[in-house]
DRENPA-3360 file (N, C-alpha, C; in nm, 2 decimals, always signed):
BEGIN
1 = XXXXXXXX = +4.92/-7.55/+2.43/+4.93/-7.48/+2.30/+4.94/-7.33/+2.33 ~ +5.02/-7.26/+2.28/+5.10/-7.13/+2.32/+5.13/-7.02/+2.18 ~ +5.10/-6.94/+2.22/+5.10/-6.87/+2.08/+5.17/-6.69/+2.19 ~ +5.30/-6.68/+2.11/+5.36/-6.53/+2.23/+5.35/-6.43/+2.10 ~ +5.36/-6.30/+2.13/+5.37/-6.19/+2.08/+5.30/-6.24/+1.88 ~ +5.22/-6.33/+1.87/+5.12/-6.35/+1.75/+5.04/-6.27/+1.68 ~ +5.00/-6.25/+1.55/+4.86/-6.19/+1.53/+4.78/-6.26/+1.44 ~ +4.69/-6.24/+1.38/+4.58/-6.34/+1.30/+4.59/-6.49/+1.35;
9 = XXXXXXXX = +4.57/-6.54/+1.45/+4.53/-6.67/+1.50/+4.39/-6.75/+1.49 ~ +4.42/-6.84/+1.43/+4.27/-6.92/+1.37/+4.28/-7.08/+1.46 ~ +4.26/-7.12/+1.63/+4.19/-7.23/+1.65/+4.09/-7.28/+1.61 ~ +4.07/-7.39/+1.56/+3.93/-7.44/+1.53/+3.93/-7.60/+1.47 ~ +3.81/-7.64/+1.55/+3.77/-7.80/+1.60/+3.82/-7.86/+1.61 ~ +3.93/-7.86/+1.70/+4.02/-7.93/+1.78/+3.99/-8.01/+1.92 ~ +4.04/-8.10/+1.97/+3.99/-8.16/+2.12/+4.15/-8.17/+2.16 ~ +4.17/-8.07/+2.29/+4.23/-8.12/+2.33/+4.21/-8.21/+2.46;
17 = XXXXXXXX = +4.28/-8.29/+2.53/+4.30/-8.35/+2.61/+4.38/-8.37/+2.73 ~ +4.37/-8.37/+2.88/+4.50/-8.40/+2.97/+4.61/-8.33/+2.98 ~ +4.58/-8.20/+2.91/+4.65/-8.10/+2.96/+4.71/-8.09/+3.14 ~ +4.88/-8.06/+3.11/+4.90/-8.07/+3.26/+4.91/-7.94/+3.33 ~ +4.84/-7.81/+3.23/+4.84/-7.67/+3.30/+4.75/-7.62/+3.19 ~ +4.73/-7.48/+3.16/+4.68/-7.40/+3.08/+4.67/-7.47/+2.94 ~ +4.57/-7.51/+2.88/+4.53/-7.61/+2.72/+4.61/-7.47/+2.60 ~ +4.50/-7.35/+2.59/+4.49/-7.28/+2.54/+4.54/-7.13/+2.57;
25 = XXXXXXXX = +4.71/-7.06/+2.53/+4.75/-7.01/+2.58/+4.81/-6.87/+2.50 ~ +4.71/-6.80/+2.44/+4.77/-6.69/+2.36/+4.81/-6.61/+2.46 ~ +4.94/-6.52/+2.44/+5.04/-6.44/+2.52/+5.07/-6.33/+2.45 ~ +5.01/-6.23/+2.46/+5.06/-6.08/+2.40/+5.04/-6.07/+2.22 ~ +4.92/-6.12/+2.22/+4.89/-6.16/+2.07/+4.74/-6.07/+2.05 ~ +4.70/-6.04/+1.92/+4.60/-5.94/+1.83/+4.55/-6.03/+1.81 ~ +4.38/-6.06/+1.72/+4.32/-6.09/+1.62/+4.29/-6.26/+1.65 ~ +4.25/-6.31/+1.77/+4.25/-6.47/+1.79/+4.11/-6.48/+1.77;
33 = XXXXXXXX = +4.11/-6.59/+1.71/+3.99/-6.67/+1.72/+4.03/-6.82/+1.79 ~ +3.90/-6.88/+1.84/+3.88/-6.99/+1.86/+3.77/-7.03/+1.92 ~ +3.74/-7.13/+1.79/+3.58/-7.15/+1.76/+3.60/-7.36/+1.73 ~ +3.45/-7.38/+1.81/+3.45/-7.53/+1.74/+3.56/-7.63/+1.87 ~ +3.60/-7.56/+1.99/+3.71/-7.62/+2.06/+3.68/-7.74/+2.14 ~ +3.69/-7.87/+2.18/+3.69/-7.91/+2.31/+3.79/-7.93/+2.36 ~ +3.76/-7.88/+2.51/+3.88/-7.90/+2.61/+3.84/-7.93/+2.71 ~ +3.93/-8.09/+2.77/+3.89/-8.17/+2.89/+4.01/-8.17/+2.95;
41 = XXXXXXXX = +4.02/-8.16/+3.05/+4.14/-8.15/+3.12/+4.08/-8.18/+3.29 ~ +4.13/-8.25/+3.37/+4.07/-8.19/+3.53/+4.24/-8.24/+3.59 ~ +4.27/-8.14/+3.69/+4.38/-8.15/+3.75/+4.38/-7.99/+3.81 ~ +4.47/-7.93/+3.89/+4.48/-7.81/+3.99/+4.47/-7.67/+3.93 ~ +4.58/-7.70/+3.77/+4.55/-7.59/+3.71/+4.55/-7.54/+3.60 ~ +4.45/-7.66/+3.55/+4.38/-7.74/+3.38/+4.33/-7.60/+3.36 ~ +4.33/-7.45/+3.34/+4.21/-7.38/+3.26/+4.20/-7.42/+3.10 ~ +4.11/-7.41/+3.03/+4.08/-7.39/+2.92/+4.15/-7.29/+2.82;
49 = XXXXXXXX = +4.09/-7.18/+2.81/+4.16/-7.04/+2.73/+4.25/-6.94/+2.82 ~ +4.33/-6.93/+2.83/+4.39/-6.82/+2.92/+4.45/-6.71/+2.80 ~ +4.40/-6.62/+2.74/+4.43/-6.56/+2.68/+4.49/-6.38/+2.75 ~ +4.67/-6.31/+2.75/+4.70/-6.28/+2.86/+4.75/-6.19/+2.77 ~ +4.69/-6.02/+2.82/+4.73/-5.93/+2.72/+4.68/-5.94/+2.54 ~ +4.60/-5.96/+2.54/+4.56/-5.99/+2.42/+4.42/-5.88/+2.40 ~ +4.43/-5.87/+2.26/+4.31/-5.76/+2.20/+4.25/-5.86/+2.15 ~ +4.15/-5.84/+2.05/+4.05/-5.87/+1.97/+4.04/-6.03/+1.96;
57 = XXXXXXXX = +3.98/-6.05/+2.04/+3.99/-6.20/+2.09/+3.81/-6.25/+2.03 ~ +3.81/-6.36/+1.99/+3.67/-6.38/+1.95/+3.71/-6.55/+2.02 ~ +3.62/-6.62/+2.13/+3.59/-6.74/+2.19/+3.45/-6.75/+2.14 ~ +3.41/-6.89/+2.04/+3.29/-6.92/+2.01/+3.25/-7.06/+2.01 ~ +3.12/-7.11/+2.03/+3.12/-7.22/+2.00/+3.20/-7.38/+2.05 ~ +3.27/-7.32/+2.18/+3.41/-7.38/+2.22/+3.28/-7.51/+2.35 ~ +3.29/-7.61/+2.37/+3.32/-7.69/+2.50/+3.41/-7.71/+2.63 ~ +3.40/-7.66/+2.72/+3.49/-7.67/+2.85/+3.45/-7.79/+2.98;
65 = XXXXXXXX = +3.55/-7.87/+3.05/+3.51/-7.94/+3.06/+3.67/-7.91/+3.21 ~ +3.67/-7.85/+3.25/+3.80/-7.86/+3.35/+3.82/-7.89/+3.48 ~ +3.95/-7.82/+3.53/+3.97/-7.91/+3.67/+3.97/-7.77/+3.75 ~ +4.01/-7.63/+3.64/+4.02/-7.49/+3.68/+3.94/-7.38/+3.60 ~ +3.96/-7.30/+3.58/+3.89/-7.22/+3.51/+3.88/-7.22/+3.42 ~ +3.75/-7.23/+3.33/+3.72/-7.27/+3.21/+3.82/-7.19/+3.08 ~ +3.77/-7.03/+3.13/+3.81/-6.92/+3.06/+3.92/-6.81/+3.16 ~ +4.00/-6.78/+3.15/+4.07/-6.74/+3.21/+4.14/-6.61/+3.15;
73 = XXXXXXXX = +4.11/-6.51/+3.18/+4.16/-6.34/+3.11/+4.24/-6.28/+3.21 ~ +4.40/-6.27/+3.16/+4.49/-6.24/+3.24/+4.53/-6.11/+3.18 ~ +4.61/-6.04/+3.28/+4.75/-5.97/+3.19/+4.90/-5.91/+3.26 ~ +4.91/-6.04/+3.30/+5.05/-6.01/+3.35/+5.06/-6.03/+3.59 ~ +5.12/-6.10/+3.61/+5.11/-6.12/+3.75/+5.23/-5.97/+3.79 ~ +5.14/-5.90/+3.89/+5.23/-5.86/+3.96/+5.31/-5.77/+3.92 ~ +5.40/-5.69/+3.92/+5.55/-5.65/+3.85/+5.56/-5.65/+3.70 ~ +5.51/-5.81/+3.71/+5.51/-5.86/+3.49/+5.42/-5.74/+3.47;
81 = XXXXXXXX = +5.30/-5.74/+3.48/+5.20/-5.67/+3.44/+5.21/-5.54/+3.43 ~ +5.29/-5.48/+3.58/+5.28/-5.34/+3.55/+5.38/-5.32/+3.44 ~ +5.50/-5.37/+3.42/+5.60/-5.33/+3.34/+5.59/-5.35/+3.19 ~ +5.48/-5.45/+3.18/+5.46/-5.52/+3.02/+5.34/-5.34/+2.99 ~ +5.24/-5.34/+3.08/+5.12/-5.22/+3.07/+5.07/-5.24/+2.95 ~ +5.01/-5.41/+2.93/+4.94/-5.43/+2.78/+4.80/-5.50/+2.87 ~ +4.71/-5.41/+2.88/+4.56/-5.46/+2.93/+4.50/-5.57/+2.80 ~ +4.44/-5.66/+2.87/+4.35/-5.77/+2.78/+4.24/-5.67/+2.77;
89 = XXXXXXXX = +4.16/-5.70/+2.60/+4.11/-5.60/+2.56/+4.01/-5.65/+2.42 ~ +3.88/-5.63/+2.45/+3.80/-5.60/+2.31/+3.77/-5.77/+2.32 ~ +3.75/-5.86/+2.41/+3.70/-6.01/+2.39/+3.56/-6.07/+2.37 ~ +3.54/-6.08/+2.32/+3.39/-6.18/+2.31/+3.36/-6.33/+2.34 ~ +3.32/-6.35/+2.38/+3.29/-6.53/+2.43/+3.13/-6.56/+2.42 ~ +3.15/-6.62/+2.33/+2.99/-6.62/+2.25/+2.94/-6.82/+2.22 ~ +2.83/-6.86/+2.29/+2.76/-7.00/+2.23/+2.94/-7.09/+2.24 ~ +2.92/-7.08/+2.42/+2.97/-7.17/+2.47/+2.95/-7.29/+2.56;
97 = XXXXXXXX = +2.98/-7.39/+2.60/+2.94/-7.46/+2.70/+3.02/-7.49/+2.80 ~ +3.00/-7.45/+2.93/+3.09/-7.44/+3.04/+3.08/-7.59/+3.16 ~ +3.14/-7.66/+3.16/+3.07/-7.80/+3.26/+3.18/-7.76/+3.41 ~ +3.24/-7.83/+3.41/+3.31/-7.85/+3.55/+3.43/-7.75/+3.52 ~ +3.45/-7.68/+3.64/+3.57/-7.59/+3.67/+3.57/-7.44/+3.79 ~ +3.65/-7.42/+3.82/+3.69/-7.34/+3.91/+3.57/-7.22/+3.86 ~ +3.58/-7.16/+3.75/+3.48/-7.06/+3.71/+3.48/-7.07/+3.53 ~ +3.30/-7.08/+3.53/+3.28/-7.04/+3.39/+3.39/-6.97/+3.30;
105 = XXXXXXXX = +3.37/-6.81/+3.33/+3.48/-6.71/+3.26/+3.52/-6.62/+3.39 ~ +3.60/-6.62/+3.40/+3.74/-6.55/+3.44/+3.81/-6.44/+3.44 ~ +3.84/-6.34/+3.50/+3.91/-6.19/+3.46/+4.00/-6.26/+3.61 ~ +4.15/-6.27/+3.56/+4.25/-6.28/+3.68/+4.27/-6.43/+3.70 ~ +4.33/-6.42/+3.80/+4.38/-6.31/+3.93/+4.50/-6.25/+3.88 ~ +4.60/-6.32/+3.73/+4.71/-6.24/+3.71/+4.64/-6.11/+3.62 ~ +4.59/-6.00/+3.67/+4.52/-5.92/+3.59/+4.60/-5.77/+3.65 ~ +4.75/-5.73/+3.63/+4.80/-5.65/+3.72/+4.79/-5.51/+3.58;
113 = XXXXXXXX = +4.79/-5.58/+3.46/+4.80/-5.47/+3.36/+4.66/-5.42/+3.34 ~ +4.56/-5.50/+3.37/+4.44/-5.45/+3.36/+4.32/-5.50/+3.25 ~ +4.27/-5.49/+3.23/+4.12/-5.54/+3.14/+4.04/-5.52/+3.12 ~ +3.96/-5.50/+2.96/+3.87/-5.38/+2.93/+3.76/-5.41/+2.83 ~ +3.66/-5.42/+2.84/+3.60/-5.43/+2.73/+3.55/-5.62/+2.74 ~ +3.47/-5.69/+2.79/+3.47/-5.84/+2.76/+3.32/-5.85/+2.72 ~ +3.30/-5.92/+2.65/+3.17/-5.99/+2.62/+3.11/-6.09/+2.62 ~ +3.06/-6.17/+2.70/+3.00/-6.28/+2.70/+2.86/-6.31/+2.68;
121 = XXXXXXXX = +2.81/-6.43/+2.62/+2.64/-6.41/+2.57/+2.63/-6.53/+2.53 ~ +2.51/-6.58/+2.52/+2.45/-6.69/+2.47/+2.53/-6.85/+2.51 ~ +2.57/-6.84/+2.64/+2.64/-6.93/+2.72/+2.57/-7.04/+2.79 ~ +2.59/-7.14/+2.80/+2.55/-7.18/+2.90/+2.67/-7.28/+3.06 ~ +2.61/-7.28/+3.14/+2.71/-7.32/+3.26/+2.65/-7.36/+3.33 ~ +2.69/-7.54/+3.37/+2.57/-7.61/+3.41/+2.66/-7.74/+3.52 ~ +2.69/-7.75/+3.63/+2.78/-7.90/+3.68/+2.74/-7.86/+3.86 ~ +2.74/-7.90/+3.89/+2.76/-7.93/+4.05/+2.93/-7.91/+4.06;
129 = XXXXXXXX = +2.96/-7.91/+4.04/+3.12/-7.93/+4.02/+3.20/-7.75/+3.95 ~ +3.10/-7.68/+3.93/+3.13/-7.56/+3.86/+3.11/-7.46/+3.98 ~ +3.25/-7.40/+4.06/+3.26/-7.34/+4.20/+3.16/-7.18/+4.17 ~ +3.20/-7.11/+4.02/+3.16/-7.04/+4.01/+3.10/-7.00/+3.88 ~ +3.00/-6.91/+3.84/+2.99/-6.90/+3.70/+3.05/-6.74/+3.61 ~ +3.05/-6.65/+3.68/+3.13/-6.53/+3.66/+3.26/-6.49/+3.75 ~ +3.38/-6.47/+3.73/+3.44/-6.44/+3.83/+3.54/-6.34/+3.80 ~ +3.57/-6.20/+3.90/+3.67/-6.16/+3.86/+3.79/-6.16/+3.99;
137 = XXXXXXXX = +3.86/-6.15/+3.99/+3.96/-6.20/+4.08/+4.11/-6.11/+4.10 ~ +4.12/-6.05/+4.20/+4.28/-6.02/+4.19/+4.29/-5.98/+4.34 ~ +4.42/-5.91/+4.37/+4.43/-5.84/+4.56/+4.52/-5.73/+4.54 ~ +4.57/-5.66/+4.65/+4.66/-5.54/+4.65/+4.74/-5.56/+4.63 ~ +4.85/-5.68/+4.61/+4.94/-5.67/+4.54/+4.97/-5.70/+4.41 ~ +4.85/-5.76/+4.36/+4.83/-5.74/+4.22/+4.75/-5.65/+4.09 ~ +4.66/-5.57/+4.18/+4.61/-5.45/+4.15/+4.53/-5.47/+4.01 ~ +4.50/-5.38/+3.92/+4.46/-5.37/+3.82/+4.32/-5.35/+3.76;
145 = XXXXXXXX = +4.31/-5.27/+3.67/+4.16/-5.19/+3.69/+4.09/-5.30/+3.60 ~ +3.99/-5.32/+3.60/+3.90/-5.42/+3.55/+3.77/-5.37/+3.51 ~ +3.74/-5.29/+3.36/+3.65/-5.23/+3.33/+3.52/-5.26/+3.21 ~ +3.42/-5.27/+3.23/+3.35/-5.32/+3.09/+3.33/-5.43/+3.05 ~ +3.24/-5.51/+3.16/+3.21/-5.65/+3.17/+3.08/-5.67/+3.10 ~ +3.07/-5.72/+3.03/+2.91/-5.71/+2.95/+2.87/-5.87/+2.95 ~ +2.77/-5.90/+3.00/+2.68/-6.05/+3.04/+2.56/-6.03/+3.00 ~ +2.56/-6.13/+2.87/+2.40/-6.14/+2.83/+2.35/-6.29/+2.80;
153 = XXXXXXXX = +2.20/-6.31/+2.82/+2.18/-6.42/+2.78/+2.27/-6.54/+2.85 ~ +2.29/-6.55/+2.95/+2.40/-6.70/+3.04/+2.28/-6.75/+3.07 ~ +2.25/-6.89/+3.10/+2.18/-6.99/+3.16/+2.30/-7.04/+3.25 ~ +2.28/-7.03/+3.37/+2.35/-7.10/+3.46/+2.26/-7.21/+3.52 ~ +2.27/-7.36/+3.48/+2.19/-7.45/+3.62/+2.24/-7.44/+3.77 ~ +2.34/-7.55/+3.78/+2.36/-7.52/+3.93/+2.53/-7.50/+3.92 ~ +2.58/-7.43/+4.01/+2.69/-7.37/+4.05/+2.69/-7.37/+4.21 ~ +2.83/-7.46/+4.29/+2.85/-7.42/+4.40/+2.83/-7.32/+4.49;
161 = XXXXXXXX = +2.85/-7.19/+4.41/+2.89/-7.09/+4.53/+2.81/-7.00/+4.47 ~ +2.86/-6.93/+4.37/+2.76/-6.78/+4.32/+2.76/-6.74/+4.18 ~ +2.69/-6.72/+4.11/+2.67/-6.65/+3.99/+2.76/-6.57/+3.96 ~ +2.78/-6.48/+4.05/+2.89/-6.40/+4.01/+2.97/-6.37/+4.14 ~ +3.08/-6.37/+4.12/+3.20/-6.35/+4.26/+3.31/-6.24/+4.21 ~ +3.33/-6.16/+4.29/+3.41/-6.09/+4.25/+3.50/-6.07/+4.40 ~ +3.64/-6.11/+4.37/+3.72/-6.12/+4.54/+3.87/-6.01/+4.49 ~ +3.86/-5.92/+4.58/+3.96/-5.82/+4.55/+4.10/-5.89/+4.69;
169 = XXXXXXXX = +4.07/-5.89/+4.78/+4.12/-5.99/+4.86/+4.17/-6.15/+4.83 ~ +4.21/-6.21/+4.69/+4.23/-6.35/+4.67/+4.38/-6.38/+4.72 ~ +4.31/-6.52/+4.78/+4.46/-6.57/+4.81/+4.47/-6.49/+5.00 ~ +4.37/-6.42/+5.03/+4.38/-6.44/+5.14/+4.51/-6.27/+5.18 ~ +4.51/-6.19/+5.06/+4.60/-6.12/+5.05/+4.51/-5.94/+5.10 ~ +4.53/-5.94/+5.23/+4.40/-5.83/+5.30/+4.47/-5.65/+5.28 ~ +4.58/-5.64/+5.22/+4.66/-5.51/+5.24/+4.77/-5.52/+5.12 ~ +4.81/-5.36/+5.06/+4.90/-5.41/+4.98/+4.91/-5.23/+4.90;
177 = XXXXXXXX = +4.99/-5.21/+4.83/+4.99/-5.09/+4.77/+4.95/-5.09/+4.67 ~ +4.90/-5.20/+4.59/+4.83/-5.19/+4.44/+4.65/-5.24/+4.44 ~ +4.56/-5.14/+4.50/+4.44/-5.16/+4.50/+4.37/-5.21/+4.36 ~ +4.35/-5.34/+4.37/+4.22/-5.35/+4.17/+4.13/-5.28/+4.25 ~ +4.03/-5.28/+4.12/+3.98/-5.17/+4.10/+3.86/-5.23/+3.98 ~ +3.74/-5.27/+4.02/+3.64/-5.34/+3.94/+3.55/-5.25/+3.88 ~ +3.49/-5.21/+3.79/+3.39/-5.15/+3.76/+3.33/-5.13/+3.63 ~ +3.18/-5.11/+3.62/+3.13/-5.13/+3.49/+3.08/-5.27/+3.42;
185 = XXXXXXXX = +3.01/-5.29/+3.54/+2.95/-5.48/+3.53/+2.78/-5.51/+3.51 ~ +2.75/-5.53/+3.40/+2.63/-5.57/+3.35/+2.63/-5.67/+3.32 ~ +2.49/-5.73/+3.40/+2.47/-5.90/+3.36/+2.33/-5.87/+3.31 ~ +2.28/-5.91/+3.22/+2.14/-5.87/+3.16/+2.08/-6.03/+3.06 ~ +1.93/-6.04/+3.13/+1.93/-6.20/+3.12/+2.03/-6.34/+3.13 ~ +2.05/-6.28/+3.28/+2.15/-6.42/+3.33/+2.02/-6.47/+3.42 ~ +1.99/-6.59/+3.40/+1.95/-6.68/+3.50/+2.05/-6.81/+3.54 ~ +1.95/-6.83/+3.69/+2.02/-6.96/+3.70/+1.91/-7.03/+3.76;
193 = XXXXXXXX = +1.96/-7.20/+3.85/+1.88/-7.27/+3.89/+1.91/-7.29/+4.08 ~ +2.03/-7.31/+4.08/+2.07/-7.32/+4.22/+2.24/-7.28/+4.25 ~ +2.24/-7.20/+4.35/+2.35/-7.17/+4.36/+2.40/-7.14/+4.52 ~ +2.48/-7.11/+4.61/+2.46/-7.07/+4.72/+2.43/-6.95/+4.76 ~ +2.52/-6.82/+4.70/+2.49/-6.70/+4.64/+2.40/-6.70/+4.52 ~ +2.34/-6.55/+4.55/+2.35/-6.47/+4.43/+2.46/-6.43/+4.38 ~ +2.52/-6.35/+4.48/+2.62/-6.24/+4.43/+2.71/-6.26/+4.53 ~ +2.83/-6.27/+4.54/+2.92/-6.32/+4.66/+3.06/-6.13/+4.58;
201 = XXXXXXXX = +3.07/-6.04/+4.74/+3.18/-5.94/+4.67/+3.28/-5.96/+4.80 ~ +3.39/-5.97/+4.78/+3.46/-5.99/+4.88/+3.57/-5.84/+4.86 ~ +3.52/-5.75/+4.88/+3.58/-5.63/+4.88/+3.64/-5.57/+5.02 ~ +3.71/-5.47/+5.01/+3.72/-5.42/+5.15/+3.71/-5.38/+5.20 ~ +3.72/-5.35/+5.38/+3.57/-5.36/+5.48/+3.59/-5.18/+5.48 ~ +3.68/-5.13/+5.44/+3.72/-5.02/+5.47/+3.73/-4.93/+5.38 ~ +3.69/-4.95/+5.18/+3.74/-4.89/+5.10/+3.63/-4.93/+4.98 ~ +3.56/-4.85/+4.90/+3.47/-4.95/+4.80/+3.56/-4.89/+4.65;
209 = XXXXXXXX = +3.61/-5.02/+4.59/+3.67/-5.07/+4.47/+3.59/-5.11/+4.35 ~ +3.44/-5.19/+4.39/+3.40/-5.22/+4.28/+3.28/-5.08/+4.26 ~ +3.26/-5.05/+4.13/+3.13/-4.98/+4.10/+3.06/-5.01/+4.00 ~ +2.93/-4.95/+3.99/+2.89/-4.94/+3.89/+2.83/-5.04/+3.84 ~ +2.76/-5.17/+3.94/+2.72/-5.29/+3.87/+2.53/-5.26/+3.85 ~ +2.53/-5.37/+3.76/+2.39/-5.36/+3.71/+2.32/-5.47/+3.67 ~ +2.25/-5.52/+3.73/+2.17/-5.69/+3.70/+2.03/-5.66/+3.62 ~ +1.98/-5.65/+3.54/+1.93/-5.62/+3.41/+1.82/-5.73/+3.40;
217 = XXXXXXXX = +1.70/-5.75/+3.42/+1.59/-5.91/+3.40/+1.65/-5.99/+3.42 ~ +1.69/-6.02/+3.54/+1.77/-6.14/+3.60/+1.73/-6.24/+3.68 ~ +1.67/-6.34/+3.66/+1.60/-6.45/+3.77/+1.74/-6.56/+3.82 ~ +1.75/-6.56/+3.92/+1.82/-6.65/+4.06/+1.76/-6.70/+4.08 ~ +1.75/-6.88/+4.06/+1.69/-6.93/+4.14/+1.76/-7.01/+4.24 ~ +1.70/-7.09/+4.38/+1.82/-7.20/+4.41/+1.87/-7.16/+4.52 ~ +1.89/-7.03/+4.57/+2.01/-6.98/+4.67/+2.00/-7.05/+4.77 ~ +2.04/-7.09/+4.83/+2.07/-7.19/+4.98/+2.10/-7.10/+5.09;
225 = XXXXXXXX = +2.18/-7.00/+5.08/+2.25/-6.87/+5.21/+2.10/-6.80/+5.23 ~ +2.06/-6.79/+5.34/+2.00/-6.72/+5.44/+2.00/-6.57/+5.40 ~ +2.11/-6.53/+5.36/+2.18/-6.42/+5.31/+2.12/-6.37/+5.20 ~ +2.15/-6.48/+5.06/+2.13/-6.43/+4.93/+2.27/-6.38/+4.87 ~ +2.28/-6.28/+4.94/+2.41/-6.20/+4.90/+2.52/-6.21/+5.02 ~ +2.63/-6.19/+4.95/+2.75/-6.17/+5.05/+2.84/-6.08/+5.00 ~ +2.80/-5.90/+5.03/+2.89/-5.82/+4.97/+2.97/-5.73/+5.10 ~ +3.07/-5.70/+5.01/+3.17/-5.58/+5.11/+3.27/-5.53/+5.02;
233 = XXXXXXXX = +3.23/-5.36/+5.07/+3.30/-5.29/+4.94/+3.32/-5.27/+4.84 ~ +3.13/-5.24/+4.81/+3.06/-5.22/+4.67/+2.99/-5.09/+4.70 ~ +2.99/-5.04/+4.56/+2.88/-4.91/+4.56/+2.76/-4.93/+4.44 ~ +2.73/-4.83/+4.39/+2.64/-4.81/+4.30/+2.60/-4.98/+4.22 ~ +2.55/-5.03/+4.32/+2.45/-5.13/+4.28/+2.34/-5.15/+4.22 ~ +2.28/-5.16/+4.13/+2.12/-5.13/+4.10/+2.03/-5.22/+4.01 ~ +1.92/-5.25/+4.04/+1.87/-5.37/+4.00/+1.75/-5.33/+3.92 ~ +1.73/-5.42/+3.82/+1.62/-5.38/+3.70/+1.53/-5.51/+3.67;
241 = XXXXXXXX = +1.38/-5.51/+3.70/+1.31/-5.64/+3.71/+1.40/-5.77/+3.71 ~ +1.49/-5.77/+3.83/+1.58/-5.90/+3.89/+1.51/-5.96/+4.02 ~ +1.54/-6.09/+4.00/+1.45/-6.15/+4.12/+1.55/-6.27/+4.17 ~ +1.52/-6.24/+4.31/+1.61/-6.37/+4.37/+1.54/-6.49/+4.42 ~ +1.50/-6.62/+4.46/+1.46/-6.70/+4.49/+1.32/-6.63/+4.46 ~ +1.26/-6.57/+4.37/+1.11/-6.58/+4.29/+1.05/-6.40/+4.35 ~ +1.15/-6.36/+4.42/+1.12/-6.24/+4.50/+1.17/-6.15/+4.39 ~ +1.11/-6.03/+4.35/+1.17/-5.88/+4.25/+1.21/-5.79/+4.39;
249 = XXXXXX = +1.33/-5.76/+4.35/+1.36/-5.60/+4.43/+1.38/-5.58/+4.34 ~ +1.39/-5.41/+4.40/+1.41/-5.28/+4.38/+1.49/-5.24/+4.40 ~ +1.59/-5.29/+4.47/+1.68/-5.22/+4.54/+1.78/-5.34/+4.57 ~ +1.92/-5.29/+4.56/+1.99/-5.42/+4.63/+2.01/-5.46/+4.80 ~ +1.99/-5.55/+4.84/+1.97/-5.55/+4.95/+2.08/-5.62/+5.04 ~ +2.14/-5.54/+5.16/+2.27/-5.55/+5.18/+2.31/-5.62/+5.29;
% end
């Protein structure tokens, strides 16, 4: 379902089904809603919502159920992106249920025009089967600044890998002339139950990209890595009565 250059968009209590790529696909469109949705799909690159360049986006009340990313916030691969220069913008994702998929919600990896402003809250994201529960995603050849992540209230149970993952390096892509550029990330009352990470940053070894994150009364439980964390090429980290496997810091620990 595809909606290009749109505005006032009304989804609602629909099920889709067997989708053989992207279910839900606003494209350079204003003013969407979609509320009341189920979407089951599992296959390589089933996401849920991929909404790409788009403003005033309201996701509520929706069921996800996929093979890829539940939620998916693009804006443009590459070239597309710089030349379109329309950042996804002003989104809310509110009293959803996230089951099996690549990641809960999503920023990328086609994120070359950039991304600003997201809201997520009163979520939950719960499967053995669910690799990730926050994710932002892009590399140096796809660049794009990524600002103004706001996470409240998530219940995560269990998640493969990490609560939140953020890989500037995807795809394995270590060098390039368009550095992303992450910053401005609050997660405040996220818990979970088991995960491998906490916090997984795959940044680079030589440059810090992401800033400015903040984990807000946050209990982790579950972590399996030795580690806890797995970060590189992060700064201004800082933690506020957050606890990892039942432990409170103070401090993020590296």
């Amino acid at each position: 379902m595809q909606f290009c250059r749109c505005n006032r968009i009304l989804v609602e209590g629909v099920t889709l089904l067997r989708s053989p790529f992207w279910m839900i696909y606003p494209l350079m469109c204003e003013d969407v809603v979609v509320r009341g949705v189920i979407l089951q799909s599992h296959g390589p690159n089933n996401d849920g919502i991929d909404p790409e360049s788009c403003s005033r986006v309201l996701i509520e009340d929706c069921y996800f159920d996929n093979g890829d990313d539940c939620i998916a916030i693009k804006s443009g691969r590459n070239n597309d992106g710089r030349r379109w220069n329309i950042p996804s913008s002003n989104l809310i994702i509110r009293n959803c249920i996230m089951k099996d998929g690549h990641a809960g919600v999503a920023i990328g990896s086609e994120i070359s025009g950039g991304c600003r402003n997201v809201w997520v809250k009163n979520c939950e994201m719960d499967s053995p089967n669910l690799d990730r529960a926050l994710r932002i995603k892009s590399n140096a050849l796809r660049g794009g600044l990524v600002e103004n992540f706001y996470v409240r209230n998530v219940q995560v149970g269990a998640c493969k890998q990490a609560v939140l993952r953020l890989e500037l390096m995807y795809e394995r892509v270590t060098e390039g002339p368009y550095l992303p550029e992450f910053r401005n990330i609050y997660l405040e009352n996220v818990t979970s139950r088991r995960s491998k990470y906490g916090i997984r940053i795959d940044g680079f070894p030589d440059k810090t990209c992401v800033h400015n994150l903040h984990l807000i009364n946050c209990r982790l439980e579950g972590i399996t890595s030795p580690d806890i964390h797995l970060v590189t090429g992060a700064g201004d980290i800082s933690l506020h009565q957050t606890s990892f496997n039942g432990i409170t810091y103070d401090k993020f620990q590296f």
